[in-house]
C-alpha positions in Angstrom: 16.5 -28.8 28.8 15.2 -30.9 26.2 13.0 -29.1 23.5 9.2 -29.6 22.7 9.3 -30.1 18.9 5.6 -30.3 18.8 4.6 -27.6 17.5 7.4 -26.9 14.8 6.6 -30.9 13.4 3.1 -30.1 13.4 3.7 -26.9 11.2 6.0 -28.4 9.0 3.8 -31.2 8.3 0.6 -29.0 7.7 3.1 -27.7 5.4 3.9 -30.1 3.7 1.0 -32.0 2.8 -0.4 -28.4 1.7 1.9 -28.5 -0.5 1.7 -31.4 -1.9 -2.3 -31.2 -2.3 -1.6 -27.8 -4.2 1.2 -29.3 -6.7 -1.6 -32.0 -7.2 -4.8 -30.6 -7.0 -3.8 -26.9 -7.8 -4.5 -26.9 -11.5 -7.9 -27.9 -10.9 -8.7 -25.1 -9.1 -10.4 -21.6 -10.2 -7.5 -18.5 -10.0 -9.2 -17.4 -6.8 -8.8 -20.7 -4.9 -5.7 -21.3 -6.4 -4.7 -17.9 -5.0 -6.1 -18.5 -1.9 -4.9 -22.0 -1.2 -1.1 -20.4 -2.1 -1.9 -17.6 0.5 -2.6 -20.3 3.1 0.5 -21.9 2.3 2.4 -19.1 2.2 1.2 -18.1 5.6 2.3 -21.4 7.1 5.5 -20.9 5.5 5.5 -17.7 7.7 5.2 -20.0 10.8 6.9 -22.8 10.4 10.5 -20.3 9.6 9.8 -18.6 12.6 9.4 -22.0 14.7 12.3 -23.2 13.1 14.6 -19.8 14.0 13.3 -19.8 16.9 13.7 -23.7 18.1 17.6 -23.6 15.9 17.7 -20.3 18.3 16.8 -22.0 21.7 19.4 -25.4 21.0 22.2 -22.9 20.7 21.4 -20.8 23.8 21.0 -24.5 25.4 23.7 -26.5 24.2 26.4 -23.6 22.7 26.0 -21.0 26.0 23.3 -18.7 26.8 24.4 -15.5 25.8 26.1 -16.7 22.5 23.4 -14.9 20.1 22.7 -12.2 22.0 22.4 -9.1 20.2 23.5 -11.1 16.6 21.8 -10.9 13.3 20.1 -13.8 11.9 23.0 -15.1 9.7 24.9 -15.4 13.0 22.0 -17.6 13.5 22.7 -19.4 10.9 26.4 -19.5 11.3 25.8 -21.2 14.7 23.3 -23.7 13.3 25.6 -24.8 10.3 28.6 -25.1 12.8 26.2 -27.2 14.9 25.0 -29.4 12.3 21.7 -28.2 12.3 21.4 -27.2 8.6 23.8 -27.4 5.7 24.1 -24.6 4.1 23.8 -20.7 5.1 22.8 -19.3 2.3 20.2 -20.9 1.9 18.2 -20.2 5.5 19.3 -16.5 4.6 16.8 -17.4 1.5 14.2 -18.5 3.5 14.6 -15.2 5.7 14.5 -12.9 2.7 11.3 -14.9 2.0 10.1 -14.8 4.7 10.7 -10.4 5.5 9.2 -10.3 1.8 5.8 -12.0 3.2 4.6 -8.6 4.8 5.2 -7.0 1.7 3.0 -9.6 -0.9 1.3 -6.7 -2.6 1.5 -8.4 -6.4 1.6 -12.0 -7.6 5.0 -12.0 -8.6 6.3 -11.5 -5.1 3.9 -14.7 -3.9 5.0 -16.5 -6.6 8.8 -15.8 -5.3 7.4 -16.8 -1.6 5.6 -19.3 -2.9 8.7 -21.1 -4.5 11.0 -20.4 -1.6 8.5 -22.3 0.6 8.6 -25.6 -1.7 12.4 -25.5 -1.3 12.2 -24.5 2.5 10.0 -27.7 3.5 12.8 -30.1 3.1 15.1 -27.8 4.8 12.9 -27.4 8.0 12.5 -30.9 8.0 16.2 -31.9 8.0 16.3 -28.9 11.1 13.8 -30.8 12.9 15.1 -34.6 12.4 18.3 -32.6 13.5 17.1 -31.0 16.5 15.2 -34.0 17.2 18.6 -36.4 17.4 20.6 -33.7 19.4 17.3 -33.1 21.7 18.6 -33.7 25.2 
C-alpha cells in the first residue's frame, strides 16, 4: 500500500515557512502577536508530530508486519523507525514527544518557549522522515 504523504508535507511546510517568517519577522512584532504567532506554530508543531508518528507508524505495520507495534510504547516506535532508516536518532523523536505531551500543559511562557525550541529543531527531523518515507513509499 503505498502512503499518501500529502498531508504530512503540507504540514511540515506550513511549518516551516512559519518558522522562518517568525525568526525573521518576529522581533518586529508587539508581545501579543509575537505570542500569538508562536502559539500558531506551536500548534502546527502539534500536528505535523502526530502526522509524522502516525505515517512512521503506518510504513512499519506495512512494510515490517502488521501486528509488530501493537500494544508498544512510542519509543518502540522509534526503535522500529531508526532500524528502518526512517530517522537517525531515538532520542531525539522521544524529544519531540516530550514536546509534544507538554503542549497540553502550556500554562506559562517558559514551557512555550521549551515547545517552541523543540519545534525549530523538530522541522528538519520531520522533513528527513518524510524524504525518507517518500523514497521507501511503495
Amino acid at each position: 500500500m503505498v502512503l499518501n504523504l500529502t498531508s504530512l508535507a503540507q504540514s511540515l511546510t506550513v511549518l516551516r515557512e512559519s518558522v522562518e517568517d517568525f525568526v525573521r519577522n518576529g522581533s518586529t512584532f508587539s508581545p501579543l502577536q509575537q505570542a500569538t504567532f508562536r502559539s500558531g506554530i506551536i500548534q502546527n508543531f502539534e500536528i505535523s508530530y502526530e502526522l509524522c508518528w502516525k505515517a512512521m507508524k503506518r510504513w512499519i505495520e506495512e512494510n515490517v508486519s502488521p501486528d509488530v507495534l501493537f500494544g508498544s510504547p512510542r519509543i518502540e516506535l522509534f526503535r522500529r523507525a531508526a532500524e528502518n532508516g526512517l530517522i537517525d536518532d531515538v532520542e531525539k523523536w522521544m524529544a519531540f514527544h516530550q514536546a509534544r505531551n507538554s503542549t497540553s500543559h502550556i500554562y506559562s511562557a517558559d514551557i512555550a518557549a521549551e515547545v517552541y525550541e523543540a519545534t525549530v529543531r523538530f522541522v528538519p527531523e520531520a522533513e528527513v522522515v518524510l524524504q525518507n518515507l517518500a523514497i521507501r513509499n511503495g
